[in-house]
C-alpha positions in Angstrom: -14.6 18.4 8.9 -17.1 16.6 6.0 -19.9 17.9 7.5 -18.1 21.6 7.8 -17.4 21.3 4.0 -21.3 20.1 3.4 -22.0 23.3 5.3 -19.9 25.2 3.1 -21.4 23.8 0.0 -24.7 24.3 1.2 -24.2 28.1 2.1 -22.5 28.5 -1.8 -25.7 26.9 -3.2 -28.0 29.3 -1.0 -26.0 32.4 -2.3 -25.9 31.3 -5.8 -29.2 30.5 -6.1 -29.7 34.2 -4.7 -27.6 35.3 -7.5 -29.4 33.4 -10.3 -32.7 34.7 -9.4 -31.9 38.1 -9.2 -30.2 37.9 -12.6 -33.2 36.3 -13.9 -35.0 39.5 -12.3 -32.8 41.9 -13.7 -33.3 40.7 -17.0 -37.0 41.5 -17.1 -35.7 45.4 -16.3 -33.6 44.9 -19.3 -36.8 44.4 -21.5 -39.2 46.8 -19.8 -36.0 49.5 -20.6 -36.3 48.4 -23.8 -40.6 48.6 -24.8 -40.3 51.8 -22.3 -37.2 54.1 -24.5 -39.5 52.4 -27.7 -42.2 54.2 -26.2 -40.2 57.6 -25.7 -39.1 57.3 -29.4 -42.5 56.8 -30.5 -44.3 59.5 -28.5 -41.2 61.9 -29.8 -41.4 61.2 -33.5 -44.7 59.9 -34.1 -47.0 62.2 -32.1 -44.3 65.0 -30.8 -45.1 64.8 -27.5 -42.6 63.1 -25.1 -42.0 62.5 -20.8 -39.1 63.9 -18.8 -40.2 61.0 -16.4 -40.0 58.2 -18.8 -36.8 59.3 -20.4 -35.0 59.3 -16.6 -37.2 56.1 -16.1 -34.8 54.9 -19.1 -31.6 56.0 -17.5 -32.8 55.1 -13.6 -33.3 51.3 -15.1 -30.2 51.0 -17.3 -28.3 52.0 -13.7 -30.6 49.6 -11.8 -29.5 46.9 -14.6 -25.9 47.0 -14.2 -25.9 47.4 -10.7 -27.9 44.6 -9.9 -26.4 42.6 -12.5 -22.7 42.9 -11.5 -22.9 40.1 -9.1 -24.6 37.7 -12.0 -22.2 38.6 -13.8 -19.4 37.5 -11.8 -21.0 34.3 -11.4 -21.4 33.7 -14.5 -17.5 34.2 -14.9 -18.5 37.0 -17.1 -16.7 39.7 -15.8 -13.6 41.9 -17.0 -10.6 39.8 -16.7 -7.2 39.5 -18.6 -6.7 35.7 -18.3 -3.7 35.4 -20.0 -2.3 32.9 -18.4 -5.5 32.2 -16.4 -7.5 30.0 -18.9 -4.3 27.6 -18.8 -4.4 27.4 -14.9 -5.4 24.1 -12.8 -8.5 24.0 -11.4 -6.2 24.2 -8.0 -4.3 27.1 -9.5 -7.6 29.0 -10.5 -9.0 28.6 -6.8 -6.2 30.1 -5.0 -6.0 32.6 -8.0 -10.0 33.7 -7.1 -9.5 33.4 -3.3 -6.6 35.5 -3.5 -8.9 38.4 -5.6 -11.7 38.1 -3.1 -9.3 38.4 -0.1 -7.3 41.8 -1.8 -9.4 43.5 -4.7 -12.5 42.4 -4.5 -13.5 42.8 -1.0 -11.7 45.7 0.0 -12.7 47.7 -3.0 -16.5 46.7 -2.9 -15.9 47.2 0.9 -14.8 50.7 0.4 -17.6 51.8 -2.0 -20.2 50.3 0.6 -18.3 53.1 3.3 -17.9 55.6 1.4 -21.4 55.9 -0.2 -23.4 55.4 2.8 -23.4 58.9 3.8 -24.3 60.0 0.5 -26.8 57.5 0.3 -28.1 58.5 3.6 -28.2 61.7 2.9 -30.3 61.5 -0.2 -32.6 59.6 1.7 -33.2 62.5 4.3 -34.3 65.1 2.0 -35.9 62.4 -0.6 -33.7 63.6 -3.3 -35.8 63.9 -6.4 -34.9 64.9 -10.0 -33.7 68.5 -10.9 -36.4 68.0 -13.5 -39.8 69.4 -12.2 -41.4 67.1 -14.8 -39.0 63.8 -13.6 -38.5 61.2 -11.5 -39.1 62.1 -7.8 -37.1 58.8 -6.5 -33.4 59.8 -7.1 -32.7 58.2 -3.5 -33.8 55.3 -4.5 -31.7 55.3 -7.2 -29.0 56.0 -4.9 -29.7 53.6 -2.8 -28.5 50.6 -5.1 -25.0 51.8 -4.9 -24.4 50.3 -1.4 -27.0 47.1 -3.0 -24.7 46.7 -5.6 -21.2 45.9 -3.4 -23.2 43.7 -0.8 -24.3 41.7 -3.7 -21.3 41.4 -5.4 -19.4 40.6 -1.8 -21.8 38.1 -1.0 -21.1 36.5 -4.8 -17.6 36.4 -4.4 -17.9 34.7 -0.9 -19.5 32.1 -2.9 -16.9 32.4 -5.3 -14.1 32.1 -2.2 -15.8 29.7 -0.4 -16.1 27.8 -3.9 -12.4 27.9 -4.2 -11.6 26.8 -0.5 -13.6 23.8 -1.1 -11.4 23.4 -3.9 -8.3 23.4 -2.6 -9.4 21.8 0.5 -10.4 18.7 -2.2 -13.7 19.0 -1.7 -15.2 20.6 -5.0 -18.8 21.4 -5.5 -20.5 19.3 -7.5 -21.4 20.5 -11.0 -25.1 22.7 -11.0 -27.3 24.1 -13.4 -27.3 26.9 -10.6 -23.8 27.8 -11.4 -23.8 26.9 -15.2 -25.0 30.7 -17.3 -25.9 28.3 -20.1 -28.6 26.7 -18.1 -29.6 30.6 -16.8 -31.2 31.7 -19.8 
């Protein structure tokens, strides 16, 4: 049983690391949206010239950064919650609280959205959906494409977050990590 728990603790420190790496990635989009839309207000008011491309370039990135970030997010304990009476909760309490949200909300909502957007997804990809902009981005698809990215990665986060909290309440808690701490992210 020890050794299934160091299995389990293991796996939560493979997908977290995972997580933290590809928030760390997503960041950098964050700041090559930014110097790109300075660019597009420069070229607009400083030499009236502007790019269809780099304006959807803007939008295609700000998309790309929350859906790849959702599953940081979450494990950073950043996300949208009401934690009324949360925040008061036992460390036992808040485990079976967050394995009972992964086991009804979060996985068969994020479950759903990977179903139901694979066709559209799929379809995009078949006739290399590009923008309705002759002057824009030619890689709508693409864009599309992180939908389905977006729930795997924030399914495989909250498996971390599960497993976390079955270790928990099995008495076998994860030891404290940098990996898991959002302070130590930045």
């Amino acid at each position: 049983m020890r050794n299934q728990h160091a299995r389990i603790a293991q796996l939560v420190g493979i997908i977290d690391r995972f997580t933290l790496l590809s928030g760390h990635w997503v960041a950098w989009l964050l700041m090559v949206m930014v110097i790109i839309q300075s660019l597009v207000v420069v070229f607009r008011y400083g030499f009236d010239s502007g790019s269809i491309a780099w304006q959807e370039s803007v939008t295609y990135l700000h998309a790309a950064i929350f859906l790849l970030g959702a599953a940081y997010t979450l494990q950073c304990d950043e996300h949208v919650r009401v934690d009324i009476f949360y925040r008061d909760f036992s460390p036992v309490k808040k485990a079976k609280v967050n394995l009972l949200g992964f086991v009804c909300f979060l996985l068969p909502m994020y479950g759903y959205i990977i179903w139901e957007s694979l066709g559209y997804v799929l379809q995009a990809w078949s006739v290399k959906e590009s923008s309705s902009n002759s002057d824009g981005l030619h890689e709508v698809y693409l864009l599309k494409t992180l939908i389905p990215v977006f729930a795997s990665m924030l399914i495989l986060q909250g498996l971390a977050e599960a497993l976390r909290s079955f270790l928990v309440l099995s008495g076998q808690p994860l030891p404290a990590s940098d990996d898991h701490d959002p302070a130590a992210a930045i």
